[in-house]
C-alpha positions as CSV (number, residue, x, y, z in Angstrom):
1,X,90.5,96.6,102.2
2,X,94.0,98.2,103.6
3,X,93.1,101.9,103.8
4,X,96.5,103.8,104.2
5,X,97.4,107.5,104.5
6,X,100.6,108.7,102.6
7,X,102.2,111.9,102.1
8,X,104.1,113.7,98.8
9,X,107.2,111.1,98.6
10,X,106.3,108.4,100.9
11,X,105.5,104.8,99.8
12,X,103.6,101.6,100.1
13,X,105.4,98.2,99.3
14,X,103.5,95.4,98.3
15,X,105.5,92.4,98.3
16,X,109.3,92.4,98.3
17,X,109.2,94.1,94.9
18,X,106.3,95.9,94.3
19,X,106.4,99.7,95.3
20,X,103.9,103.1,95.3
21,X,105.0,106.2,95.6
22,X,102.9,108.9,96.1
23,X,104.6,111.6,93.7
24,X,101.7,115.0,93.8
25,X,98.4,115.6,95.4
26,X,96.5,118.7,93.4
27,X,92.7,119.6,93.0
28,X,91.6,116.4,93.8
29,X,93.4,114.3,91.8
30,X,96.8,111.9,93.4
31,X,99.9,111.2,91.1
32,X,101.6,107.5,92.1
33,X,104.5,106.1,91.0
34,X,104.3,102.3,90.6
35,X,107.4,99.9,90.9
36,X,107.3,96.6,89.8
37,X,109.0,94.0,87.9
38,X,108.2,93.8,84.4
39,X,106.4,90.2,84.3
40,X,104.1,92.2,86.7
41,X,100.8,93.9,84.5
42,X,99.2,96.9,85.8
43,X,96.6,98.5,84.4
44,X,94.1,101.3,85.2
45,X,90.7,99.7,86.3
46,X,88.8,100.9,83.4
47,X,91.1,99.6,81.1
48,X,91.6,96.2,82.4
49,X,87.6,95.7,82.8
50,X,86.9,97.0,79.3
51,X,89.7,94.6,77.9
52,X,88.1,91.7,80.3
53,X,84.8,92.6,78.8
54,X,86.4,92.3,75.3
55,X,88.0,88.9,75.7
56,X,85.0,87.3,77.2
57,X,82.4,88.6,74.4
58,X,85.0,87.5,71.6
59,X,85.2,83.4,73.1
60,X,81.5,83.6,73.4
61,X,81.0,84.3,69.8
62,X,83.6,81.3,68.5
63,X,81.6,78.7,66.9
64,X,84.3,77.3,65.2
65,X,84.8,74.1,67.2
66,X,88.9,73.7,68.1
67,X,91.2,71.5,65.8
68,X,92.1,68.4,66.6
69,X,95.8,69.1,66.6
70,X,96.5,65.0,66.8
71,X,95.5,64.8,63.2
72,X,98.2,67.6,62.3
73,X,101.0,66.7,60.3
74,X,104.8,67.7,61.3
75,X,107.4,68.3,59.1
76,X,110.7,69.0,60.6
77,X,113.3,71.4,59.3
78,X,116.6,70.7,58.6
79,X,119.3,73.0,58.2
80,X,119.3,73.1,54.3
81,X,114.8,73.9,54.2
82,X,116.7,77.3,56.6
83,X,118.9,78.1,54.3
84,X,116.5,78.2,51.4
């Protein structure tokens, strides 16, 4: 782990395009500003465990067995099915 000190207004890059800024410091608690392109998630840690946690206990309960998608029939759509 990178530990790094940083005042009001000063910044940490991560990356070329990734960037924290530390915006307020009061009773304990920092404000930071986070930069980042939007195909990049970010997520508080409790969130992002309790959606983890969420995910992994729904595909545990799936019975259902997936479909075997070979066996699925395709019907294409032509202009005229659109405009109906």
């Amino acid at each position: 782990m990178l530990i790094l000190t940083r005042k009001i207004e000063e910044e940490i890059k991560i990356g070329s395009d990734v960037t924290i800024k530390v915006l307020s410091i009061s009773e304990g608690q920092v404000k930071l500003g986070i930069s980042a392109p939007g195909n990049v998630a970010i997520f508080r840690s409790e969130i992002y465990e309790k959606v983890k946690m969420v995910t992994i206990e729904a595909s545990e309960s799936c019975t259902e067995k997936p479909k075997d998608l070979s066996k699925l029939k395709i019907r294409k759509i032509s202009d005229e099915d659109e405009r109906s």
